[in-house]
Backbone as CSV, one residue per row, in Angstrom:
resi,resn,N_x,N_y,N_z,CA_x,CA_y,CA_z,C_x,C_y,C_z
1,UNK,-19.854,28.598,32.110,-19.520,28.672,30.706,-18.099,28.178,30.471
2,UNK,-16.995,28.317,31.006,-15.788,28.391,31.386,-15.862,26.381,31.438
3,UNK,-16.584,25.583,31.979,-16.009,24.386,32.309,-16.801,23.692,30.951
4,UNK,-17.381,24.624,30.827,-18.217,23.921,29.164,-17.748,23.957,28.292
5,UNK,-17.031,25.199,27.817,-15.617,24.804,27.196,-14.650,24.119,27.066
6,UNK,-14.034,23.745,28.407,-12.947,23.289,29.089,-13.386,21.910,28.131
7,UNK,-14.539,21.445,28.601,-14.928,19.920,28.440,-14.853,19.640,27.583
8,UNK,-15.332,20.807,26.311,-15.588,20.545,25.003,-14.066,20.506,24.123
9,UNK,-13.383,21.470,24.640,-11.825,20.805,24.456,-11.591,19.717,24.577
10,UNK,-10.724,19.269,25.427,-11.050,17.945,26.382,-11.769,16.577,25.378
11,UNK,-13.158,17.024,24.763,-13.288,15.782,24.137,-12.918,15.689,22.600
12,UNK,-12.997,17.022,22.106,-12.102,17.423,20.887,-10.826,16.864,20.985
13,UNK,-9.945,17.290,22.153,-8.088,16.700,21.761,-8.280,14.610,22.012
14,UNK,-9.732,14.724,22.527,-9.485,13.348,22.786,-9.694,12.452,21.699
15,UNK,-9.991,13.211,20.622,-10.866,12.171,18.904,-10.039,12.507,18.236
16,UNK,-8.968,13.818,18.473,-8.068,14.068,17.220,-6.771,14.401,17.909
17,UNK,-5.956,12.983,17.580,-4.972,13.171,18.453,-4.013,13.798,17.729
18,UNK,-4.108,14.108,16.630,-3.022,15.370,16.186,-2.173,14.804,15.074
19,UNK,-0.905,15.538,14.477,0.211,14.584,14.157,0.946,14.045,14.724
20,UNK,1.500,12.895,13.960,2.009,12.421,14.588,3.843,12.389,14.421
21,UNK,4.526,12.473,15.623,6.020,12.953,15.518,6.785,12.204,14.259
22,UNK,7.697,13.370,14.513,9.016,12.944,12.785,8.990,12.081,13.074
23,UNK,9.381,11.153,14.272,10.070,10.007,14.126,8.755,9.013,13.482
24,UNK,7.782,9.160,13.977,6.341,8.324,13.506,5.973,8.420,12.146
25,UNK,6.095,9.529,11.602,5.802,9.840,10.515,6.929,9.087,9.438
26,UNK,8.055,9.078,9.919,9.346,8.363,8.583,8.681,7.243,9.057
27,UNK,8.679,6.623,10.254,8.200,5.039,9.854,6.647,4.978,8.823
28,UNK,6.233,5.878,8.788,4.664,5.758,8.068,4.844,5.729,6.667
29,UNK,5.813,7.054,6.150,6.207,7.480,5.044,6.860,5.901,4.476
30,UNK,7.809,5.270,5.429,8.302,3.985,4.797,7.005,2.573,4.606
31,UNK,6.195,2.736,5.508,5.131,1.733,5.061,3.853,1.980,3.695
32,UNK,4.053,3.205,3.525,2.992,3.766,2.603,3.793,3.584,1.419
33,UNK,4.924,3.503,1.237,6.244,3.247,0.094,5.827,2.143,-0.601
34,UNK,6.341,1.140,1.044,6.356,-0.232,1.142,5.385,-0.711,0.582
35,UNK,3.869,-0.097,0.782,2.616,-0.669,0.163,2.495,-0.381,-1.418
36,UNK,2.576,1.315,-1.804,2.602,1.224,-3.155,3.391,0.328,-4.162
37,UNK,5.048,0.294,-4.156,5.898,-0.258,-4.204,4.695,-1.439,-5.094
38,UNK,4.424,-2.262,-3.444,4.258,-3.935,-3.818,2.938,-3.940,-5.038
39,UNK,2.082,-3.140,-4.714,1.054,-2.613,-5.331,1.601,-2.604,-7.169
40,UNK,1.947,-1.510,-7.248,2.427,-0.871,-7.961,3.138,-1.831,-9.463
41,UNK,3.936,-3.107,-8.804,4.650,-4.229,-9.135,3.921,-5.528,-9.176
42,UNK,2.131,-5.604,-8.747,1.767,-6.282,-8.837,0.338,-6.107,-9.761
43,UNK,0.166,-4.557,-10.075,-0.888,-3.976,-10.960,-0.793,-3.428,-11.828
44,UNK,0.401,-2.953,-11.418,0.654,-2.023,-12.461,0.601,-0.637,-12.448
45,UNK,0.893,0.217,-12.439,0.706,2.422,-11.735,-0.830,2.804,-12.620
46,UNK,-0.925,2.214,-13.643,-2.752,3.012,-13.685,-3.452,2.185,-13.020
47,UNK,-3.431,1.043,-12.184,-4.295,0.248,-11.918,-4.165,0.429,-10.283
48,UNK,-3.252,0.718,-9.878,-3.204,1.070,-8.204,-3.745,2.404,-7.978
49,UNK,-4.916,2.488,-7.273,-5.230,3.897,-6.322,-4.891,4.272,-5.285
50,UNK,-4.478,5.004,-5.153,-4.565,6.028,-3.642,-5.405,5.280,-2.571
51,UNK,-6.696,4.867,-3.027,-6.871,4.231,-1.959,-6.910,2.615,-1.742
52,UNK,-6.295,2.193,-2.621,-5.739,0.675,-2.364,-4.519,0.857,-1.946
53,UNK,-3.826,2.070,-1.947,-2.565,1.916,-1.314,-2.805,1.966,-0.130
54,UNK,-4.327,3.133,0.828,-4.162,3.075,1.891,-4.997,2.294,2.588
55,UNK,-6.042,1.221,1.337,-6.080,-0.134,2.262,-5.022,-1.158,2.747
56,UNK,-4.025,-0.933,1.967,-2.615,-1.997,1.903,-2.306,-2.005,3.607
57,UNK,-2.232,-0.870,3.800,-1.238,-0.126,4.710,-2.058,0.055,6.107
């Protein structure tokens, strides 16, 4: 029972690798900017979604 677990961990941490560190995250926070930003200046703010920003990106 014990290694059936183990495993099932194991393939769980392996599909969700978690967050990702401060330092990863400010570079993300600056590309998700970067995308609305251009977005934003090229559509206009009712015309950009959430998720055209995170096709941009």
């Amino acid at each position: 029972m014990y290694r059936y677990i183990l495993e099932r961990c194991k393939q769980a941490s392996a599909r969700r690798p978690g967050r990702p560190s401060w330092k990863d995250s400010e570079g993300l926070t600056l590309q998700i900017l970067d995308a609305a930003t251009k977005l934003f200046a090229a559509h206009g703010y009712a015309a950009t979604s959430m998720e055209k920003i995170a096709t941009a990106c």
